[in-house]
Structure formats: structure tokens, C-alpha cells
N, C-alpha and C positions, 0 to 999 in steps of 0.2 A: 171943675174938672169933668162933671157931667155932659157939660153942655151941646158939646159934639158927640155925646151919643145918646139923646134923644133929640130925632129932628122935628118932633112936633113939641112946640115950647108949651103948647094948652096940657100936657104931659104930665109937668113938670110939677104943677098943683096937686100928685100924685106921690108925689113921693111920702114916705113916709118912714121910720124907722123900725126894725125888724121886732122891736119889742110890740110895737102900734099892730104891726102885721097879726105877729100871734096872739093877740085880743080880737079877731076875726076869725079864731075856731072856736066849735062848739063839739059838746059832747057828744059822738056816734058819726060824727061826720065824717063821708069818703075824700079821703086826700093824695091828690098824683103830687109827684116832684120830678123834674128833670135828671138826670142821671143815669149814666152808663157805665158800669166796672170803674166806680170813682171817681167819673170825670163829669163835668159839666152840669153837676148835683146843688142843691140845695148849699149854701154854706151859713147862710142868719138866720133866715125866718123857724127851720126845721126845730136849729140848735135855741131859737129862743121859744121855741114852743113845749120843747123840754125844759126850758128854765119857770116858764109858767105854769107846767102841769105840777111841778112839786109843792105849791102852795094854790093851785088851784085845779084841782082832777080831773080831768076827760080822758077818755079814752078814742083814739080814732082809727080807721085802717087807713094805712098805706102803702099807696104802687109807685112803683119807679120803672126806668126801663129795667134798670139790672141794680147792682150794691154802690152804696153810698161810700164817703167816705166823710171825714172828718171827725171819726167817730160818733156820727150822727144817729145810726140805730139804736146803740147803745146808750146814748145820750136817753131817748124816746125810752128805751127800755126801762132804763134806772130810773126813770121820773112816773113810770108806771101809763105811759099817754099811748102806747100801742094795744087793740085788742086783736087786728090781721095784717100778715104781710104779705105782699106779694111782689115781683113773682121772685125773685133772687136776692141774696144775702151774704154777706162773707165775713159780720162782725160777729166774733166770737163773744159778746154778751148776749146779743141775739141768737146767736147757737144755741148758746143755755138754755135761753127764755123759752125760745122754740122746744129743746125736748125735755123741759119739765112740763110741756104744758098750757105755759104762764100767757105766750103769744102763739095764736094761731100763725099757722102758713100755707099759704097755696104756692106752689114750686108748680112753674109753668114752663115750657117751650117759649123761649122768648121770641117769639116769632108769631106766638098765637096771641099774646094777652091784647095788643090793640083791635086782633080780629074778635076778638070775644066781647070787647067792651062797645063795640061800635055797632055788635048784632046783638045789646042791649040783653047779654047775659052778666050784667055785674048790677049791683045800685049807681047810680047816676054818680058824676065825682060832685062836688061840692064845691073846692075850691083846688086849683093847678099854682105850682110852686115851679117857674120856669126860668130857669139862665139864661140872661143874655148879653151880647158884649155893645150892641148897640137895637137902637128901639125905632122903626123907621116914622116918615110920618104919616103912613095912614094906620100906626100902632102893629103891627108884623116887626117881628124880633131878628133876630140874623143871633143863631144858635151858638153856643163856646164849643168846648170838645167835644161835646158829643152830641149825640140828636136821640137816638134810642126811642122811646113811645111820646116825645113832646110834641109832637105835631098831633098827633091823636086825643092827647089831652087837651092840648089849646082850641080842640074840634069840641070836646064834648063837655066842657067842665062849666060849670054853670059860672064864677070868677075866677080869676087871675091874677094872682102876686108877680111879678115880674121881680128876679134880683138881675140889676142890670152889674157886671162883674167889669171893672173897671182895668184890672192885671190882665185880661185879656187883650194881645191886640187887636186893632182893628184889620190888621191885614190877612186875620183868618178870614176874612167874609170873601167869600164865594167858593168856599172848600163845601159848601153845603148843598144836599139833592134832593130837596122834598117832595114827594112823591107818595100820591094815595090814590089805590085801586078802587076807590069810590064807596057803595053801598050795596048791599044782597037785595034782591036776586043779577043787579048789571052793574057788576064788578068788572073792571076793564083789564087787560093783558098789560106784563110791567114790560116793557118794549128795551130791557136791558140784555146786550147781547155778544158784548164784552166788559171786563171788571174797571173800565173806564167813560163807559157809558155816561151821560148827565142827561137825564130824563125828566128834572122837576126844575123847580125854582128853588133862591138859594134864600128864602125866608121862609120863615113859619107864620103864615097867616092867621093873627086874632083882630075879631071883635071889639077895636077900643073900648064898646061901650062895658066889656064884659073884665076890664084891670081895674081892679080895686086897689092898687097900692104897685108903687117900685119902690125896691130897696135897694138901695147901694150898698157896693161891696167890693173889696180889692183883695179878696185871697184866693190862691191860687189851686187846683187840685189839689188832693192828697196822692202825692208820689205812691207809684205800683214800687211793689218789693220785693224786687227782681235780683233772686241768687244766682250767682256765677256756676255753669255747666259745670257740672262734677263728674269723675270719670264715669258713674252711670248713663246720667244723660249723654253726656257723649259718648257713651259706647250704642245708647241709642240710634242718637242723630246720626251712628256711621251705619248701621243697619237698617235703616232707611233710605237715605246716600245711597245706600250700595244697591238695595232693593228696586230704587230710579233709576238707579244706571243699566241693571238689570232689563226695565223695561223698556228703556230708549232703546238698544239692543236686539230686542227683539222687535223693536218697530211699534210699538204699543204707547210709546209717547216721542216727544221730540225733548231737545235737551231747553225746550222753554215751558215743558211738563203743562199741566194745565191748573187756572186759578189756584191756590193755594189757604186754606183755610186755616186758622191753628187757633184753639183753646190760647186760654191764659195760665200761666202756671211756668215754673222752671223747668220743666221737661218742654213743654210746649217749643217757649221761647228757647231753650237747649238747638231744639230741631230745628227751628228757623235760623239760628246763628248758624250751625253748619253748612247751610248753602252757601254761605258766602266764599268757603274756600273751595268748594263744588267746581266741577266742571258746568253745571246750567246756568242760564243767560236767559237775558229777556224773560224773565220771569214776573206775573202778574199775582194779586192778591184779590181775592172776596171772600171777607171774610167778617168779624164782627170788632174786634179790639187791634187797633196798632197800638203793638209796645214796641218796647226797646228794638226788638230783632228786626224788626219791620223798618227802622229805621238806619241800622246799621246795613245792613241788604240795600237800600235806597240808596245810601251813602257811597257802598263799592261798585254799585251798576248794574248788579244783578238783579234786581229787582227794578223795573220799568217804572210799577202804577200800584198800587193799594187800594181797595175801599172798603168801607168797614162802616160804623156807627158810634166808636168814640177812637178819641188819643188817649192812651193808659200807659203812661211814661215812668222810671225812676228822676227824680229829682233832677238828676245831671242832665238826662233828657230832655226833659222838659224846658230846660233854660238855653239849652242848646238848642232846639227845635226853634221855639219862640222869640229867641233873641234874634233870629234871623229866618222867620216864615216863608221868605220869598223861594225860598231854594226848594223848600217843599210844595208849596202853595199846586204848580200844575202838576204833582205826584200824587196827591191823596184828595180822597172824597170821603165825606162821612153822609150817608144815608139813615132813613130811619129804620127800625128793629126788624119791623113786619119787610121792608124791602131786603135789607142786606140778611136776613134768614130766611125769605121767601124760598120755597120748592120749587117755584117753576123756575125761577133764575137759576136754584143749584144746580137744578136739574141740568137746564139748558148751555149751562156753563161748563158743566162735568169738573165740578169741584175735586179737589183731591185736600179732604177734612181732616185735621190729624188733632185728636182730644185725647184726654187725660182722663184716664180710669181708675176707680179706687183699689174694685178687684174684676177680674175674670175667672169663665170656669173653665174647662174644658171643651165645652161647646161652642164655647163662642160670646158668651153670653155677657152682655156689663153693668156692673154696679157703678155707678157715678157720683152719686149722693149722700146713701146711708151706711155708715158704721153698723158694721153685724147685722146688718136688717130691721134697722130701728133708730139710729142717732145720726139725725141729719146733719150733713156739715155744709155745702153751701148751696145746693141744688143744679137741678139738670143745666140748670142756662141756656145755651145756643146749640150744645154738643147732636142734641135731637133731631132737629133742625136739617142740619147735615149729615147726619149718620145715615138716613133714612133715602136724601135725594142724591147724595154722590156718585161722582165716579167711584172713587174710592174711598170708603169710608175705615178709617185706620184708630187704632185707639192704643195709645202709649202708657206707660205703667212698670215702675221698678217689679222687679219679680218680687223682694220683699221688702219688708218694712220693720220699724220699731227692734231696731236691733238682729233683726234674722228672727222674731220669733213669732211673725206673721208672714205665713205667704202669700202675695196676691194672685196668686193663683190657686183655686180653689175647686173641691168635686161641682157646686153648686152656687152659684152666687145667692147673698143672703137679698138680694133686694134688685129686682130686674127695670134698668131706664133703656138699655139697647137691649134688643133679643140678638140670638146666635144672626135673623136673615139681615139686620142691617149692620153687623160687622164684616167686615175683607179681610182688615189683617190687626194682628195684636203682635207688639213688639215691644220688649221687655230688654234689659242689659244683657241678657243670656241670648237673644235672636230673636229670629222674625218669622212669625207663624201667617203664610199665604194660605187663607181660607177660602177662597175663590174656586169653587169647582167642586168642592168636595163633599161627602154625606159627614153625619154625625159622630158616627166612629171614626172615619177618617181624622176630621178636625182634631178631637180629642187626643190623637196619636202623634201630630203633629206639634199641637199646641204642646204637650208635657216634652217633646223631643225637643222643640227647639227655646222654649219661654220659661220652664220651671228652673228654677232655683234648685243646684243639683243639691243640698241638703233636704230638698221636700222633692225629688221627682221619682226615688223608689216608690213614696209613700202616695202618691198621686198615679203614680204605674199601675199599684197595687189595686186600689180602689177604683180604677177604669176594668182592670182584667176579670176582678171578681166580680161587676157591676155587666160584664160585657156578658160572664159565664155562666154567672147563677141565676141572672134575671135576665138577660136580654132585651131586645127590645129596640126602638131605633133609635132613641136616645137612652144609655142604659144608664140606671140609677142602683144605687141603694138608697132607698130614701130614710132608712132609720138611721142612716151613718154618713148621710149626704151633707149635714148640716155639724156634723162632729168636729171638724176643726172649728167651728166656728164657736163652739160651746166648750171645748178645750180651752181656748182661747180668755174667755169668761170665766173660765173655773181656775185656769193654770196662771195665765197672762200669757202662755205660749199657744200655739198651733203645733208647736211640738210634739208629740204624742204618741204611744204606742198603735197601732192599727186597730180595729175591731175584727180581728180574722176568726175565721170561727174554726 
């Protein structure tokens, strides 16, 4: 069944089984895998190396581009074989582990980790854990779903497991852009200069000499779990909508707006389904994960071209996409992590970024990762990336949560990944706060008028007014009571709470 997807048959002496595989770590050792938001990941070798640390103990770090799926972290967790993770995560065993302690984490800008490891700020990798749907013959792989930091690993990793994935077809190969801006100090310019550019080649070049082992394998990603827009998000996606139609209007975009970036998440994906019944056309994407939305937009015509760094589908997608590749094949590119997050592209492109925030304050400010200032939940990811180089850098978020008795809108955020300057606009079910122009008091007056949740906006009124009156200042605080919903919250279970008025 292999046999047309390894064209060099001297290969094939190589293969070996993923249990064989995981008797080739050792204790301390650095380990990359292939992987992007669940796709094109590890699915044998990781899961049998969890099977062998429970009756044989190592511990190891591991990178990936972003979060694994097939409950693989988890797997590594429960069997005690993780001591660092980097840079992204979205397994809720891992969550745990992470804020008891148990497993280190580095939460990175996924856009920097291959820059960081290739200017030899990390330990050297050990061994690279790489997907691939076919293995050419001078040993160069032709990627699955995603691409994310594997071309950088297959650059620096001392060997190479290849899982060559069988469920893949072969008519994904030439969806692929690999592309590397070289080595410091003469780094070259990414010469992409619209979101359908092809600037590399569509394999990842290794070192035959440097594959110690292929593993076969025929399972397919772990499906993205994709909820259906619910009246919030959709009252989102129409205040959005409306905010572009807005700015076509005034001559500030055209109705084919510019590249389109969007997080992953049900709001996200919320946002991008409402285009499709938009007045905008010709619509392009740069961005990091096509899911479901990306696909349904392709499907109505609204959407041209996509590029990104994985496919993160539901189940139905997946089989849909794949059972018939050709239809998509000249619509999407998947690039690697450092290219599709790169700044000078966003830059250049005048992205318009739309991610998913846990809370905001008043100023402007975003928490993306940590619960209360402290309980990581999956990390910064991509959001960074593009917050900072955008045209428009926008960040979406129900007003509240957990029943009504958290507000995500807050005096103070408990844990800062965006500051107020690389936020534009925050848009919540309640409206759309356009921070564009404005000083700090400003923002503030805007943001609780149009974003707060009218059961917390007296109480968010209150603490701007007395914060603006008794202290002053150009960003006004209280800071003995800045942090008071948030410790309400931990004492009551609500945000709810009487005022501190004096």
C-alpha cells in the first residue's frame, strides 16, 4: 500500500514500527513533531512513546508548530514523559499539568519559535517526529495538513522519524510553499505580495542520511469542534458586517476589504461564516488555520484564495474537502508558521486580524491566555503576530461569561498579551468599540458605552468616573480596586459585587 509513496525503494529498509520508533528516546531529550491546531501531527510514534514511558520513565521537552490532537499531550502527560512544552496547547490534561506546576511551558508568538531556534537560543532538537503523505526520492517529504515549524525542524534536528500517513491523498501535494528567509545576520526579504503568492517549493527538504525510521499510519486528523453561531456570535459577525460596510463607504476599503485573518474558535469562525451572506466579494485570506468558515466562503464565491499553515476542519469537512481535493487544490496554500505570521508580510498585506479575547479593560488592553492572572488556558498562538502588524487589528469576546457572573470586561486586565496600542477595535454582542484615534479616556468611555454588558456597565461607569476624579492621570486607575472584580470573583464565584465607594 506504501509503495507509491516512497519513491526511493533503498527507503523502505527503513521502516519500522512506532513501538521500534519509541525505543529511540532517551531521557532529557529535545523532541519537535509536526503539527498545527491538530492537524498534520504526530498520530503513532508520540502515542507509543506515552505507552513506553509508563513502565519505562523519561522525561522529554516538546515543540510542535501549535496543539496536537489525538489526545496525545495528554496521553505524554498521564504517562509522566513531559518535563517542557512549547510553544501552544489546547489539551485540557495538559492545562492541569501546566498550572499545577507538574509540566513546564513556554507560550510563544508562533511566528517566533522557528526564529528562535535557528539563532540557536534553544538546545539543539534530538530527534523530529514529521507527517508525511509521500517521501520523494532524494528523501524530501510533501507535507499533510499542515506545515507549521516542520521545515525548520527537518533543518535542525539531528534525526528524523518520518510517519508517512497513508488517509492522506496524494492530490494534496503541491498545496505546499516552503519557504526560509535563511540565517542572521543575511536574512532575505519574503517576496510575498499578495495572499496567493507561491514563493518556495512544495517539499520539505531532508537529509536522507539523517531518517532513522518511517512509520506507517492511516488515521486521519482529529476533527476541530466547531459550534454552530449562536445569537451572540452572530450579533457579533453583524457588528462587524456592519463596521465594513461602514468603512467601504467611506472609501477606507473596497467591498473585496483586505486579506482576512481570523483565530480559531466559535466566534472566530462565527465571523467568517457571516461573510458569506455580506455584500463583499472577492475576498482573500492570510491567515494561519482554515476551518470550516474558510471553506464554506470558498464554496459561495466569496472568498477567491486562502493561505494559512494548516487545514482544522470538523469531521464533515474533512471528508468533504478530501474526498474531492481537486476543487480546492488551486484555492489554498498552506505555508510555514514563521512565513504565514511573519510582520513584514502582515504588514505588507494590511491584514485586517480578527482574534478571540478572554477579557478586555477599558483601555483597550487584552488578556488572551490566563484565567484571573494566573491559569493558563491555551496560549497566545498567532493572535500576536497580527495584533501588532495589522491594518486592523480587532479582538472579539462575549461581554460575559459563566452564567452573567463574569464580565469580560474588566477595570484592569489580570494578565496583559496585547497592550491598549496594538488593539483597533473590541467587539462584544452589546457593539463595536472603534479605538482608532483616540486618547485613553476617550477609549474607556467608548468601550463601557458600546461593549459592556448593561448588568456590569453602571458598575464599570462608576470605577472609570471615580478613577478619572480622585486620581487622574492619563490612564486613570484605582489600583487598590482595579483588580476587585477579579478577587470578587474568587471569593463569590461572581463579579458581581457591591462597588468599593468610599
Amino acid at each position: 500500500m506504501y509503495k507509491n509513496r516512497i519513491l526511493n525503494p533503498e527507503l523502505e529498509r527503513l521502516i519500522i514500527t512506532a513501538q521500534e520508533a519509541a525505543m529511540m528516546f532517551k531521557d532529557k531529550m529535545v523532541v519537535a513533531s509536526s503539527g498545527f491546531t491538530k492537524a498534520g501531527d504526530s498520530k503513532a510514534v508520540l502515542m507509543a512513546l506515552a505507552e513506553r514511558a509508563h513502565t519505562d520513565p523519561l522525561k522529554v521537552t516538546l515543540m510542535t508548530g501549535a496543539s496536537l490532537g489525538q489526545g496525545t499531550d495528554g496521553a505524554l502527560v498521564e504517562a509522566g514523559a513531559l518535563s517542557l512544552r512549547l510553544p501552544f496547547q489546547v489539551d485540557p490534561i495538559m492545562r492541569k499539568a501546566i498550572n499545577k506546576g507538574e509540566v513546564f511551558f513556554i507560550d510563544q508568538h508562533l511566528g517566533e519559535t522557528a526564529n528562535l531556534l535557528r539563532a540557536n537560543n534553544f538546545p539543539k532538537i534530538d530527534i523530529a517526529i514529521l507527517e508525511a503523505c509521500l517521501i520523494e526520492e532524494d528523501g524530501s517529504i510533501i507535507p499533510t495538513t499542515s506545515i507549521g515549524n516542520s521545515a525548520s525542524f527537518a533543518a535542525l534536528a539531528e534525526k528524523i522519524i518520518i510517519e508517512l500517513n497513508l488517509s492522506v491523498p496524494l492530490s494534496i501535494k503541491g498545496i505546499h510553499d516552503i519557504f526560509s528567509t535563511g540565517e542572521y545576520p543575511n536574512r532575505r526579504e519574503i517576496p510575498i505580495t499578495k495572499a496567493n503568492t507561491k514563493v518556495g517549493a512544495p517539499v520539505i527538504t531532508i537529509n536522507p542520511d539523517k531518517i532513522v525510521g518511517i512509520v506507517i499510519t492511516q488515521k486521519t486528523d482529529s476533527p476541530a469542534e466547531i459550534e454552530a453561531p449562536d445569537t451572540s456570535t452572530k450579533a457579533i459577525a453583524n457588528h462587524l458586517i456592519r463596521f465594513f460596510n461602514q468603512e467601504v463607504a467611506k472609501g477606507n476599503l473596497t467591498k473585496s476589504l483586505l486579506p482576512l485573518q481570523a483565530g480559531i474558535g466559535k466566534v472566530a469562525n462565527a465571523v467568517l461564516t457571516g461573510f458569506v451572506h455580506s455584500d463583499f466579494e472577492d475576498l482573500t485570506m492570510y491567515s494561519e488555520v482554515l476551518q470550516d468558515s474558510t471553506f464554506d466562503l470558498l464554496d459561495s464565491g466569496k472568498l477567491l484564495f486562502a493561505s494559512g499553515s494548516s487545514i482544522t476542519v470538523s469531521q464533515a469537512y474533512y471528508e468533504k474537502i478530501f474526498s474531492n481535493f481537486d476543487t480546492y487544490k488551486d484555492k489554498v496554500l498552506l505555508r510555514p508558521q514563521d512565513i504565514s505570521n511573519a510582520a513584514e508580510v502582515i504588514r505588507r498585506l494590511g491584514i485586517i486580524a480578527i482574534n478571540t479575547a478572554l477579557e478586555c479593560d477599558i483601555y483597550g488592553n487584552v488578556n488572551s491566555t490566563h484565567v484571573s492572572g494566573t491559569h493558563m488556558m491555551n496560549g497566545i498562538g498567532g493572535s500576536g503576530d497580527f495584533a501588532r502588524n495589522s491594518y486592523l487589528s480587532i479582538f472579539v469576546t462575549t461581554s460575559i461569561a459563566k452564567g452573567n457572573n463574569i464580565s469580560c470586561i474588566v477595570p484592569m486586565v489580570s494578565h496583559v498579551d496585547h497592550c491598549e496600542h496594538d488593539v483597533d477595535i473590541i467587539v462584544t454582542e452589546q457593539g463595536l468599540a472603534d479605538l482608532r484615534g483616540l486618547a485613553p479616556r476617550q477609549r474607556a468611555q467608548v468601550i463601557i458605552n458600546k461593549c459592556v454588558h448593561p448588568e456590569y456597565r453602571q458598575q464599570l461607569q462608576s470605577y472609570f468616573n471615580r478613577a478619572a476624579n480622585e486620581r487622574g492621570g492619563q490612564t486613570p486607575h484605582l489600583l487598590e480596586e482595579a483588580f476587585s472584580w477579579h478577587i470578587s470573583l474568587r471569593e463569590t464565584g461572581s463579579m458581581k459585587k457591591p462597588l468599593l465607594n468610599k
